[in-house]
VMD Tcl script that draws the C-alpha trace (Angstrom):
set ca {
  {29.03 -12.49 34.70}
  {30.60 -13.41 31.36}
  {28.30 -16.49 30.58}
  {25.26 -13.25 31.28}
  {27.22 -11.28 28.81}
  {27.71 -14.10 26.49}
  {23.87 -14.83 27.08}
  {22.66 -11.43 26.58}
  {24.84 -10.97 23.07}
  {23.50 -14.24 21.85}
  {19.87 -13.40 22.33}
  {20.47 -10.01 20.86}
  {22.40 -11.35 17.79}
  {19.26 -13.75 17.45}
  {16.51 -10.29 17.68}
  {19.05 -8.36 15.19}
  {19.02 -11.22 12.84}
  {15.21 -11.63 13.07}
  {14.75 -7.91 12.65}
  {16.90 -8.14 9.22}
  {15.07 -10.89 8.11}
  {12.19 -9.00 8.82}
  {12.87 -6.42 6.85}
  {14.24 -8.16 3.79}
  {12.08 -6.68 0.29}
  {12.87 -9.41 -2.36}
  {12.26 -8.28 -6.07}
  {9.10 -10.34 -7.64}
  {8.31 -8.06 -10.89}
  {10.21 -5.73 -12.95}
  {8.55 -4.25 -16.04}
  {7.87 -1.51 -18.29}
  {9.82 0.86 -15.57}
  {8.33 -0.69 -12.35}
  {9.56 -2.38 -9.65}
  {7.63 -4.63 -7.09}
  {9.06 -6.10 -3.80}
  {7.36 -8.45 -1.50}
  {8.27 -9.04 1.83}
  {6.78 -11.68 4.45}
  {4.99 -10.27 7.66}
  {5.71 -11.85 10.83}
  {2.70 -13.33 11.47}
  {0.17 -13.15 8.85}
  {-0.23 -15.27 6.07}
  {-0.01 -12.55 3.70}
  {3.58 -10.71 1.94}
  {3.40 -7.01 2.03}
  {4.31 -5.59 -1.25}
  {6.34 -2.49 -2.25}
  {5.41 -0.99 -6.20}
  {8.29 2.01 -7.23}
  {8.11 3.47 -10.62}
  {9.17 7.75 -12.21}
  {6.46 9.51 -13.33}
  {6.92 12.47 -15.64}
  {4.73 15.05 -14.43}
  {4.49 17.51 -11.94}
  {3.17 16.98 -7.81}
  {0.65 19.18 -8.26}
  {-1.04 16.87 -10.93}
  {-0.30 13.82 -8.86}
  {-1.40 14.98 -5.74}
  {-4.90 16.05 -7.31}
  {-5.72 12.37 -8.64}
  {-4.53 11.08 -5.27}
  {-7.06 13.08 -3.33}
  {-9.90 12.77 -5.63}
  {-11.25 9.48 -4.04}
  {-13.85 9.06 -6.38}
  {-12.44 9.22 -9.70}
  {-9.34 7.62 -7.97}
  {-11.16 4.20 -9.19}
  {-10.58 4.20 -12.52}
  {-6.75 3.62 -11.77}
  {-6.69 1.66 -8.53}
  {-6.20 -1.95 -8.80}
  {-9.82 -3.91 -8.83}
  {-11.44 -1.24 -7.47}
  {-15.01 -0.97 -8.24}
  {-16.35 2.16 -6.36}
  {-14.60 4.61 -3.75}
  {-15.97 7.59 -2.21}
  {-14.82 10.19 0.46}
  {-16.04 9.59 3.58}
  {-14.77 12.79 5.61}
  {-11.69 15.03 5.78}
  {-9.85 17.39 8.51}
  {-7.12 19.37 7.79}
  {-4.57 16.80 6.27}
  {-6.69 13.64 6.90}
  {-9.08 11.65 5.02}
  {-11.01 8.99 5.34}
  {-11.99 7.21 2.15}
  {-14.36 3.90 1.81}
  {-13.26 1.41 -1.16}
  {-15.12 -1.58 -2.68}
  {-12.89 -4.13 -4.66}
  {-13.95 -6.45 -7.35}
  {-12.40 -10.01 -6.21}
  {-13.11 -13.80 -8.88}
  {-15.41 -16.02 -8.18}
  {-16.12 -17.92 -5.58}
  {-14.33 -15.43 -3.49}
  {-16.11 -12.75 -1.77}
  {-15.92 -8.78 -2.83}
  {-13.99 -6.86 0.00}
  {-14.25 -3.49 1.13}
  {-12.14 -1.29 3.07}
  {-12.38 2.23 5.19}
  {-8.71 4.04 5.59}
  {-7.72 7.33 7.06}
  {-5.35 8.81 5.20}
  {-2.60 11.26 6.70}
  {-0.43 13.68 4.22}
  {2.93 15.01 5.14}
  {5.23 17.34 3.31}
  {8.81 17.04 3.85}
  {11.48 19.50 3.91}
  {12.76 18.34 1.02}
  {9.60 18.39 -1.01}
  {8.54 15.11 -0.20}
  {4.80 13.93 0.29}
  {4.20 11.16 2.59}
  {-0.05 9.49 2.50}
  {0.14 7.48 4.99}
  {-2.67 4.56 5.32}
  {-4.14 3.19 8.41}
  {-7.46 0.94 7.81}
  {-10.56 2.04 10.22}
  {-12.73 -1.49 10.10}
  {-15.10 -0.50 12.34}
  {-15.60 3.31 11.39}
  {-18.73 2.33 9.63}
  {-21.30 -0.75 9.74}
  {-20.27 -4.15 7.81}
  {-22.05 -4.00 4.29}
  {-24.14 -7.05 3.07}
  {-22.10 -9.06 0.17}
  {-18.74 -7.33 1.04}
  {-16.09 -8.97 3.54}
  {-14.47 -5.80 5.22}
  {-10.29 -6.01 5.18}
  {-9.66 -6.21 8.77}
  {-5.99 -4.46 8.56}
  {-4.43 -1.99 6.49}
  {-1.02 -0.38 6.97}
  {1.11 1.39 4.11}
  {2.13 4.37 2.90}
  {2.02 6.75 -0.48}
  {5.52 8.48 -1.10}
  {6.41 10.79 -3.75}
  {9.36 12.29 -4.19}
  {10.40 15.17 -7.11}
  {13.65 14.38 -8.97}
  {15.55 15.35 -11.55}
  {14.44 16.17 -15.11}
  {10.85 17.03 -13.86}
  {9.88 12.57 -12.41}
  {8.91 12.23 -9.09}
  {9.59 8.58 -7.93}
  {6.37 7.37 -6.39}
  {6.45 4.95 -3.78}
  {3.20 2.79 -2.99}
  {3.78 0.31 -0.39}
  {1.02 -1.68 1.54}
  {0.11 -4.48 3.74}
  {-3.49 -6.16 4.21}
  {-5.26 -7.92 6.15}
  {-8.21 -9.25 3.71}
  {-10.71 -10.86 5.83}
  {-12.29 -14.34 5.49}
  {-10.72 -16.80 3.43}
  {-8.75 -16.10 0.73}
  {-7.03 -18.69 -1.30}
  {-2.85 -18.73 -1.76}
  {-3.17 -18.52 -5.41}
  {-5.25 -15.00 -5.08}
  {-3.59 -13.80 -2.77}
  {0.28 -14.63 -4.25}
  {-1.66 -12.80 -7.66}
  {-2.99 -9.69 -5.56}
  {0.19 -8.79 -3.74}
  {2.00 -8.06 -7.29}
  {-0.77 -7.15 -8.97}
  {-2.30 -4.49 -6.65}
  {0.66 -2.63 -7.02}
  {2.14 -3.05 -10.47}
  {-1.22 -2.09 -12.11}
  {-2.08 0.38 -10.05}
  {1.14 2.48 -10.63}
  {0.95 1.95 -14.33}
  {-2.30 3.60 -14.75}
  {-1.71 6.29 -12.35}
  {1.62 7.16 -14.28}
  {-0.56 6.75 -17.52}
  {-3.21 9.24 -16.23}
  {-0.52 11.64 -14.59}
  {1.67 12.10 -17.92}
  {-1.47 12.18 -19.75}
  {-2.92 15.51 -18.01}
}
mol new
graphics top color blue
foreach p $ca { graphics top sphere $p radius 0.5 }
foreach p [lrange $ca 0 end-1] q [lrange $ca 1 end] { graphics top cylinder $p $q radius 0.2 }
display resetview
């Protein structure tokens, strides 16, 4: 019974340890009032990154340049054209083509998008990619995964901390040195011209 015990502790020790592991964000950038974290994915080949940055301006103003997919472009990281595909109630489902350097194919992507409100005057978009919601498109390689989340939160002195944290799953071949560039890229950039749009307005 004790050498079970002793058995069972050890394994669990070994899953708790993984699980931390897991779960460890280590800091790659830190600039101009942004933060990006990257984090390996157990099992892909790819580091999920985490962008945080204050924005001064109200959720109103930020919520409106979230859900306008279209103009959404001009400040998401190599994107070249977006559109809204369909929306229902608090979901919508968006269709995105990216830009990616030569010889590497452009990508596209289809995510539903799910809004919460918290209590506490949070708003959650959470991202799920749909692959196979519409037909492949000639000269794009669809991303094949998409998991992450939107997250802004008001705070003092009229910021909301903004949250944009994602994982992909980008299809075909894509080589380490893009893909190391992407990860802190995608969402350093992408904050800084949504904060530079949002304090703008």
């Amino acid at each position: 019974m004790g050498a079970t015990v002793h058995c069972f502790a050890g394994a669990l020790l070994c899953v708790l340890a993984g699980l931390a592991q897991a779960a460890e964000w280590k800091l790659a950038k830190e600039e101009d009032g942004i933060r990006v974290y990257l984090q390996a994915v157990p099992g892909s080949a790819y580091k999920a990154y985490r962008g945080v940055t204050r924005v001064k301006a109200d959720m109103l103003t930020l919520r409106e340049l979230q859900e306008d997919a279209a103009a959404a472009c001009s400040w998401i990281h190599e994107c070249k054209a977006q559109k809204l595909l369909k929306r229902e109630g608090e979901q919508a489902w968006t269709y995105t083509k990216f830009n990616a350097p030569w010889p590497v194919a452009p990508r596209d992507s289809i995510v539903r998008i799910t809004s919460h409100m918290g209590g506490s005057g949070v708003l959650r978009r959470e991202l799920h990619g749909m692959p196979e919601y519409l037909p492949e498109v000639d000269g794009y390689v669809r991303v094949s995964r998409v998991d992450g989340f939107w997250e802004f939160a008001p705070k003092e002195g009229g910021e909301v901390e903004v949250t944009y944290q994602v994982h992909t799953e980008p299809g075909g071949n894509v080589p380490s040195w893009l893909a190391n560039k992407f990860v802190v890229e995608a969402p350093y950039n992408t904050l800084r011209q949504l904060r530079s749009l949002a304090e703008d307005r």
